[in-house]
C-alpha positions in Angstrom: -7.8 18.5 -12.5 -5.2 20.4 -10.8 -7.0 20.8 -7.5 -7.3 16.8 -7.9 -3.5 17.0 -8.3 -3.1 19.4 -5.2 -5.0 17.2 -2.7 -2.7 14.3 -4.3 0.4 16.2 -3.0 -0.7 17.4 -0.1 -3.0 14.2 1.2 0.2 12.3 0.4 0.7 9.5 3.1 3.8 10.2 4.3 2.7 14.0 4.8 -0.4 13.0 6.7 0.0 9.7 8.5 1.9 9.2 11.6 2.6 6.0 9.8 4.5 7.9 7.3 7.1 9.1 9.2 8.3 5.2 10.1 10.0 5.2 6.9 11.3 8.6 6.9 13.1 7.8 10.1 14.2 4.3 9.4 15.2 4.6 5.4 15.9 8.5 5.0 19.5 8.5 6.6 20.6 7.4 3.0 19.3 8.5 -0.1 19.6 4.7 -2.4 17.5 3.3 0.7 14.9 6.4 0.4 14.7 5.8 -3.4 14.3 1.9 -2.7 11.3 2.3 -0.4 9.6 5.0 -2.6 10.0 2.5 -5.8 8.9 -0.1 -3.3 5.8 2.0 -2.2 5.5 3.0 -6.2 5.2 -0.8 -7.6 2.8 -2.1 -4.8 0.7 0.8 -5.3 0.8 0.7 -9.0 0.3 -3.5 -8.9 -2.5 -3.8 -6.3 -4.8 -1.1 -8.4 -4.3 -2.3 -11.4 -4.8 -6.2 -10.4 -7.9 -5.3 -8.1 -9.4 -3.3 -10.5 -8.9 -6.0 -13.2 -10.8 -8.6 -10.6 -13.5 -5.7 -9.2 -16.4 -7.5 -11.5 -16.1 -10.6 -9.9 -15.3 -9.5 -6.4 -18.6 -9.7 -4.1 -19.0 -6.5 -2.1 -18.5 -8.5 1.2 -14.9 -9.4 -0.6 -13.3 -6.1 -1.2 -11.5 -5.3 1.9 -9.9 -9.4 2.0 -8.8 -8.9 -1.6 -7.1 -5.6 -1.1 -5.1 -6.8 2.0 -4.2 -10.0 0.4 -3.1 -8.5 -2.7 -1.2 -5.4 -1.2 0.2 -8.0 1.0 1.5 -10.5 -2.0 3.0 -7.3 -4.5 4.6 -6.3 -1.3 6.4 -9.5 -0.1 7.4 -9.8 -4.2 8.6 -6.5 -4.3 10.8 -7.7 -1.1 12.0 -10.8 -2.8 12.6 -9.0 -6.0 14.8 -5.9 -4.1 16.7 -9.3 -2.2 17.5 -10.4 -5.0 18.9 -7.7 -7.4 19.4 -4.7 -5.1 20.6 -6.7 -1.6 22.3 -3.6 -0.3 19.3 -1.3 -0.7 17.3 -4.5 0.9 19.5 -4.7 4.0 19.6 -0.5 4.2 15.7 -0.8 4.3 15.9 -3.9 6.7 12.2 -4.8 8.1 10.8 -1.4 7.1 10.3 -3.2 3.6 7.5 -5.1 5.1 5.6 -1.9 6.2 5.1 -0.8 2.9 1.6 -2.8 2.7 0.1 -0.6 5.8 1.3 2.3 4.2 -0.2 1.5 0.9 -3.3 0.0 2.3 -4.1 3.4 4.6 -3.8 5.6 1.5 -7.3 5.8 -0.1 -5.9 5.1 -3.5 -5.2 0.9 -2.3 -9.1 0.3 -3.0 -10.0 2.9 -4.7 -10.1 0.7 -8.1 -13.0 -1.5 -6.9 -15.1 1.5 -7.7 -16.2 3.0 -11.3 -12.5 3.8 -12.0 -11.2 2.5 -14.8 -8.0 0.7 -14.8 -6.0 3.4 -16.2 -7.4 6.2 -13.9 -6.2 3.3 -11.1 -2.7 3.1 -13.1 -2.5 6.9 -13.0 -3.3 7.7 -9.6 -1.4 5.2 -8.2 1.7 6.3 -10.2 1.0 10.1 -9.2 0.9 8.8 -5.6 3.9 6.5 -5.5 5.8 9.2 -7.4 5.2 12.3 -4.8 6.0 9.7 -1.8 9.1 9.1 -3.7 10.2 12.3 -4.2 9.4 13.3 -0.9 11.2 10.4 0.8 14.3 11.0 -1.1 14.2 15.1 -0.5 14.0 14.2 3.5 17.0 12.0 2.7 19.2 14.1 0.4 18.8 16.8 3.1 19.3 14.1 6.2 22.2 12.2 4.6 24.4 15.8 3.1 23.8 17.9 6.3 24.2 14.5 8.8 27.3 12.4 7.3 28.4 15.2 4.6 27.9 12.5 1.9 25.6 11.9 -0.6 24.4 8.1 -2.1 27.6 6.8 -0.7 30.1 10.2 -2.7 31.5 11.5 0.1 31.5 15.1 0.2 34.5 16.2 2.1 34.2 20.1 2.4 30.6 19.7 4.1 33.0 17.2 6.9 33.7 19.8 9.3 30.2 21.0 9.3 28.5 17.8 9.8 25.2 18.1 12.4 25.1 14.3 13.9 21.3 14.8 15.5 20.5 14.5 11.5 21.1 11.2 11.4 19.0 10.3 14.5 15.2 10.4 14.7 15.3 13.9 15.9 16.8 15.2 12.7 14.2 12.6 10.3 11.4 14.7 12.6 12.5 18.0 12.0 13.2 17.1 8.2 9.8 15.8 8.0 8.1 19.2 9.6 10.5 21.6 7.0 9.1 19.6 3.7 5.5 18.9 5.0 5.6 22.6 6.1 6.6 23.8 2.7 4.6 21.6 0.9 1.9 23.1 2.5 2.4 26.2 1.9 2.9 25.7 -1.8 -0.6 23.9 -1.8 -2.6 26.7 0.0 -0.8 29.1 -2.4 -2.2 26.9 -5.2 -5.7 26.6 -4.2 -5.2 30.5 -3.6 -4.4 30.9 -7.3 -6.8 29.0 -8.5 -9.7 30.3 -6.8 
């Protein structure tokens, strides 16, 4: 179980996929939009297992692919309407990276995992575990971006960090070189780990 945990951590899309790093540049340079594409990311991974592994007995083999896209596709346009209409400022922080939260679910191996024996709870749970390290991840790479960038934090200005402020932080550069410090750390935790528990 906790070597099932590592790989969760460290096979983590936003660690491993080139794909990953579109949100970390576009939504990381303040930590409410990081938080609203990791909930994002969260629900639609959470929503698609559990509804595709609800429908997996009636879905022909020739159908699984079409009903994973289409339904990653649907919980993410809600999720998009649902964020417009309660959270509009995290919405417009996020802009049309909202809409790439589908691909990004729907290249982690967790999107269709539920057609197979899984039950829905093991779905429910691994699709929580997921969404939550993508989360935590995203807003890290922000928290880090947003204090050492603008010297503020979730829109608190911090006014003693002003003079010390490193403006390639809030360009792609400084998303990149966030990215690299956490995935390299993360890493390094995971090897140490698997050391351990060998």
């Amino acid at each position: 179980m906790a070597e099932k945990k590592t790989n969760i951590l460290r096979d983590n899309p936003l660690m491993i996929l080139l794909l990953g790093a579109c949100p970390a540049l576009a939504a990381t340079t303040d930590v409410r939009a990081a938080a609203g594409m990791g909930v994002m990311v969260l629900a639609v991974l959470l929503l698609s297992g559990v509804i595709v592994s609800l429908l997996r007995s009636r879905i022909a083999a020739e159908s699984v692919v079409p009903t994973c896209i289409l339904t990653v596709a649907g919980c993410t346009s809600v999720m998009q309407m649902i964020q417009e209409a309660f959270l509009p400022s995290v919405y417009n922080m996020i802009g049309i990276y909202g809409a790439i939260v589908a691909v990004i679910v729907l290249t982690n191996r967790f999107a269709c995992e539920a057609v197979d024996e899984q039950s829905v709870s093991e779905t429910a749970k691994a699709a929580v575990t997921t969404g939550l390290y993508f989360l935590v991840i995203l807003v890290v790479v922000a928290a880090i971006r947003q204090v050492l960038g603008s010297a503020s934090l979730a829109g608190l200005s911090l006014s003693f960090l002003e003079e010390y402020k490193i403006a390639a932080m809030v360009k792609a550069p400084g998303a990149y070189i966030v990215l690299a410090i956490v995935a390299a750390v993360i890493g390094k935790v995971s090897m140490k780990k698997e050391k351990e528990e060998k």
